[in-house]
C-alpha positions as a LaTeX table, in Angstrom:
\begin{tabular}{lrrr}
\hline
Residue & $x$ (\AA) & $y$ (\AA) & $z$ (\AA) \\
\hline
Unk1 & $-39.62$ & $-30.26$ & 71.58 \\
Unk2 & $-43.22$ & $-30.80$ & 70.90 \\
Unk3 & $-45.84$ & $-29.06$ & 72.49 \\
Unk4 & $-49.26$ & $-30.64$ & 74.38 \\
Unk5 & $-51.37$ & $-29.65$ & 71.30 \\
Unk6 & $-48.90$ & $-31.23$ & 69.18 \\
Unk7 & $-48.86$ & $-34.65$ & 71.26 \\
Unk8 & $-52.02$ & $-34.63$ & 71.30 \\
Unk9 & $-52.73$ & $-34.43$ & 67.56 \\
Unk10 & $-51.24$ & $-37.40$ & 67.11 \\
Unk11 & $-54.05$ & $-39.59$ & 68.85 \\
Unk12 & $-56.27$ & $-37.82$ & 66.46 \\
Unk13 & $-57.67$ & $-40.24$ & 64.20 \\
Unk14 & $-57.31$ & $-40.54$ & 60.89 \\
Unk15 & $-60.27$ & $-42.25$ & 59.10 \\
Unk16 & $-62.54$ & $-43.46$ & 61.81 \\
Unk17 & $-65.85$ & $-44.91$ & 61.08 \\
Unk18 & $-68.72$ & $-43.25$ & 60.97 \\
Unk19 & $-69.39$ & $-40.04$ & 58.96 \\
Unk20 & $-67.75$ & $-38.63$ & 56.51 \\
Unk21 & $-64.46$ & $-36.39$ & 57.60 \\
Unk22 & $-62.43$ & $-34.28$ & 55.91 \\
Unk23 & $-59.76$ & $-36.51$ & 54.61 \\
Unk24 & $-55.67$ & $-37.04$ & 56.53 \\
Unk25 & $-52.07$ & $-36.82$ & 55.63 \\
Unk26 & $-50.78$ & $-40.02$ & 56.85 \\
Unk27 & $-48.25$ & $-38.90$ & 59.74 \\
Unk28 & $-44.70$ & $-40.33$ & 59.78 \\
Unk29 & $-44.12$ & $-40.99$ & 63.04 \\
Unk30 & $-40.81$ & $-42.20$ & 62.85 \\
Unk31 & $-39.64$ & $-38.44$ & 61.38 \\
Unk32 & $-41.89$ & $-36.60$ & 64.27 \\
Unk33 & $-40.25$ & $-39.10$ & 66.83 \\
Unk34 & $-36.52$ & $-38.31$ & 65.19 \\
Unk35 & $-37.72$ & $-34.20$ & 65.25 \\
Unk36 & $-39.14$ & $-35.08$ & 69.00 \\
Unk37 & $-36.10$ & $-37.08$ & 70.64 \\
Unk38 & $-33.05$ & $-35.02$ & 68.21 \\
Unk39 & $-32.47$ & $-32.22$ & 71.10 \\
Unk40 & $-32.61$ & $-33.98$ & 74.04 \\
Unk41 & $-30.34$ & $-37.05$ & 71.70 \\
Unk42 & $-27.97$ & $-34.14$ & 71.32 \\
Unk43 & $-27.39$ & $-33.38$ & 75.00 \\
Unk44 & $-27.02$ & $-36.78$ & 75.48 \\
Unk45 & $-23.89$ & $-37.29$ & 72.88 \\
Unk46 & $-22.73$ & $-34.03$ & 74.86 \\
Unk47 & $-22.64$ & $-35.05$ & 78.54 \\
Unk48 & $-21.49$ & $-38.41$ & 77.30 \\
Unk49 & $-18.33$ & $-36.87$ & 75.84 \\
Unk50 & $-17.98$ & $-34.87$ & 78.84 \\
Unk51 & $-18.16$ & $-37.79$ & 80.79 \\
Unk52 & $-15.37$ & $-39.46$ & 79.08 \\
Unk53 & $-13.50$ & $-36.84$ & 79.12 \\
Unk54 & $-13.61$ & $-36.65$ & 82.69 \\
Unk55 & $-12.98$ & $-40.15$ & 83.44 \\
Unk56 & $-9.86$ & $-39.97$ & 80.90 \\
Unk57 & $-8.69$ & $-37.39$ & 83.24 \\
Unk58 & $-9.24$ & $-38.97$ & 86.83 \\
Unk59 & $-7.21$ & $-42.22$ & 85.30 \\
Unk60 & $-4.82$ & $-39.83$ & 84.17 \\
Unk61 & $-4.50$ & $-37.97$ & 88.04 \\
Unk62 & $-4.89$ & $-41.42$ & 89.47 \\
Unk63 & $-1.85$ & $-42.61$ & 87.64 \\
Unk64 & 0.18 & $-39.73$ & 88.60 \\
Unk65 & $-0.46$ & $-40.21$ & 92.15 \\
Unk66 & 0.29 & $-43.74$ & 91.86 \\
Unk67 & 3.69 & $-42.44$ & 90.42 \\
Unk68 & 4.15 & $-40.25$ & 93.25 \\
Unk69 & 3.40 & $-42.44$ & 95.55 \\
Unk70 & 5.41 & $-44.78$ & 94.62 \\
Unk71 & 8.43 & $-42.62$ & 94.29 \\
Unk72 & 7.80 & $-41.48$ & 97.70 \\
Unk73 & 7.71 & $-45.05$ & 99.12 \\
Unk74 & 10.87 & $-45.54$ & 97.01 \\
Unk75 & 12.14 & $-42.24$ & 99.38 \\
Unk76 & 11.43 & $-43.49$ & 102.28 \\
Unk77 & 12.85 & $-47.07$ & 101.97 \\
Unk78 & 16.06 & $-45.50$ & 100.58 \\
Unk79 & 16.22 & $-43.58$ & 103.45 \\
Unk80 & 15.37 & $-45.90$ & 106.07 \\
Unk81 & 18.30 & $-48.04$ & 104.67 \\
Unk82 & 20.67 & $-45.34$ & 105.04 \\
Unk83 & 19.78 & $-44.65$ & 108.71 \\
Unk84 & 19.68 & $-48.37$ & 109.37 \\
Unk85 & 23.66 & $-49.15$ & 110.02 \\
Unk86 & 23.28 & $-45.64$ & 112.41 \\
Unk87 & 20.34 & $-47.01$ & 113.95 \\
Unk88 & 21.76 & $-49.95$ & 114.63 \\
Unk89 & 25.28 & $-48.62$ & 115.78 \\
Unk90 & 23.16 & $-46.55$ & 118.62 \\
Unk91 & 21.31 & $-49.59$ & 119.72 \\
Unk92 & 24.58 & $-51.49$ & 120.04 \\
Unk93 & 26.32 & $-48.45$ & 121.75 \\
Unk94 & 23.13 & $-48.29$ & 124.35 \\
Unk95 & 23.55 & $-52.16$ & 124.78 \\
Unk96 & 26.97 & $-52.08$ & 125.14 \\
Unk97 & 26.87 & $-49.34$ & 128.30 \\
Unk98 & 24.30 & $-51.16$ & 129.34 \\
Unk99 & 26.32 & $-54.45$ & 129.64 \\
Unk100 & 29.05 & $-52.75$ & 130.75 \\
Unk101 & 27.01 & $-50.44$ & 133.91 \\
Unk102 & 26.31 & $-54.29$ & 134.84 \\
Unk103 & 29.23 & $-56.10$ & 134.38 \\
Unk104 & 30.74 & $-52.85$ & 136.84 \\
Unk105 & 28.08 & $-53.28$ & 139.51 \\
Unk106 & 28.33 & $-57.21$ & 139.57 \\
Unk107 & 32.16 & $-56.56$ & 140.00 \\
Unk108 & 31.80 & $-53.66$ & 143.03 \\
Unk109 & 29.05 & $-56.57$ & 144.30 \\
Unk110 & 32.17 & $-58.95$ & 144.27 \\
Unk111 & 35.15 & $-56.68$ & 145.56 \\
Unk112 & 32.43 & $-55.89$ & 148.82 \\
Unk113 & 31.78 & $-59.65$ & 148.94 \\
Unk114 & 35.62 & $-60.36$ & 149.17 \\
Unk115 & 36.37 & $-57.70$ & 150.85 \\
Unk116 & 33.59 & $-58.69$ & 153.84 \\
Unk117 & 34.60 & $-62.62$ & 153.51 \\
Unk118 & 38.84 & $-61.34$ & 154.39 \\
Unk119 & 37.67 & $-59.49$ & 157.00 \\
Unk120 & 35.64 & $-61.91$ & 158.17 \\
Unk121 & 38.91 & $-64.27$ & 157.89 \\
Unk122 & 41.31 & $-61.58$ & 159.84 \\
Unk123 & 38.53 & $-61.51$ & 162.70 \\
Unk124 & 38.29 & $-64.99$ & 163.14 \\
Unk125 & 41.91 & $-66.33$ & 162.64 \\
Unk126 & 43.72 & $-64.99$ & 165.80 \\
Unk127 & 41.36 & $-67.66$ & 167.61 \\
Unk128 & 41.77 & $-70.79$ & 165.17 \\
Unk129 & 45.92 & $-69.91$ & 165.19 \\
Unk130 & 45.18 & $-69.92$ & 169.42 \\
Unk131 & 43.62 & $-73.28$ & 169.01 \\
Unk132 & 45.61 & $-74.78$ & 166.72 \\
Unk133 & 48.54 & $-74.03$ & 168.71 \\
Unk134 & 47.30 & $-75.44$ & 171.54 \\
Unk135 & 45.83 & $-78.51$ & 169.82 \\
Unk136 & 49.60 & $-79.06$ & 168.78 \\
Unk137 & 50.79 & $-78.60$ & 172.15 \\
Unk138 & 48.62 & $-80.83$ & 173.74 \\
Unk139 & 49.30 & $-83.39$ & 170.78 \\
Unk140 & 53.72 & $-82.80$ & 171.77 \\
Unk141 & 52.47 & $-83.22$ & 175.62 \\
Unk142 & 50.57 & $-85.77$ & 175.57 \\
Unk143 & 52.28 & $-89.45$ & 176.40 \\
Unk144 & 51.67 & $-92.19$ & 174.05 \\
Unk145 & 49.50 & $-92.63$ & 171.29 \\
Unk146 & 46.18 & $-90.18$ & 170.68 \\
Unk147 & 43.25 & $-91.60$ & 171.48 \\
Unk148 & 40.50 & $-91.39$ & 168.46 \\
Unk149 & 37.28 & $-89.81$ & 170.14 \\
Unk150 & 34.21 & $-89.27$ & 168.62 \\
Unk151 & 34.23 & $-87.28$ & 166.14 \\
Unk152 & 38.27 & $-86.67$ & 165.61 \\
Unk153 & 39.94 & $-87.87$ & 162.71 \\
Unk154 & 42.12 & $-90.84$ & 163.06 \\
Unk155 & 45.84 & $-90.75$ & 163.73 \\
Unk156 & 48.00 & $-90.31$ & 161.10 \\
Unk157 & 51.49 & $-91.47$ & 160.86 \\
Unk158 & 52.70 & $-95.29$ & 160.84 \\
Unk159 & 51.63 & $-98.84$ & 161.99 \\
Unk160 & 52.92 & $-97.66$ & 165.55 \\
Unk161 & 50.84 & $-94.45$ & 165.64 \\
Unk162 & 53.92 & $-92.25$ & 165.57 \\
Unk163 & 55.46 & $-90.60$ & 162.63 \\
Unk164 & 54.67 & $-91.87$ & 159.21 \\
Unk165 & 57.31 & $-93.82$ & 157.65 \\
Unk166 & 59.71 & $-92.67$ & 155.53 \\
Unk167 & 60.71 & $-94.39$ & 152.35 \\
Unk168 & 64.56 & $-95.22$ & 151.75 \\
\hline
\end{tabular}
């Protein structure tokens, strides 16, 4: 690279007015500036083929992870289909016990309800069998006709009251 003296020598003119100088070589500039700017130019041609080179091999690591990745994902989904018919076989099984713990306590909920509603029915039917009975033994007793009361039901039996009539 050119030095400070050397930069400067090139503002130097070359045939100013006024007296007489000793007489100039015409510079080229354009082969001082091709001298000047050729190092740093060749750097430049260097860290751009470095740079290509590196970007060549980040698409080429970002491709293989892509690859990877995808295979993995492919893994995974393969898997997860496998385990799927398991999966679901335990969530029916849990369901299933589930239903069934249910079904068993709404049926022990049942037998207790039937079992309290005939006990209920064994307490109470000595007294309706003692009124009944004597309902029917006033009804032989009594002489004539029942009287419908408030409440009762109405006789039953034929146009007379008595027995029903019995077809031939």
């Amino acid at each position: 690279m050119a030095g400070f003296r050397e930069l400067l020598l090139r503002f130097r003119p070359v045939g100013s007015p006024g007296r007489a100088a000793p007489g100039g070589v015409p510079a080229d500039r354009a082969a001082e500036l091709a001298a000047e700017l050729a190092p740093p130019l060749s750097h430049l041609e260097a860290a751009e083929a470095e740079a290509r080179r590196i970007r060549e091999e980040a698409a080429r690591a970002a491709a293989a992870k892509r690859r990877d990745a995808e295979r993995q994902a492919e893994t995974i989904v393969r898997r997860a289909r496998e385990r799927a018919d398991e999966v679901r076989a335990g969530a029916a099984a849990r369901g299933r016990l589930a239903a069934e713990a249910e079904a068993a306590e709404l049926l022990a909920t049942a037998e207790r309800d039937a079992a309290a509603t005939r006990a209920r029915a064994r307490a109470r039917m000595p007294g309706l069998l003692d009124r009944v009975a004597r309902l029917v033994i006033e009804d032989i007793e009594a002489p004539g006709p029942p009287v419908a009361g408030p409440g009762s039901a109405p006789a039953r039996g034929g146009p007379d009251g008595g027995l029903p009539e019995r077809g031939p």
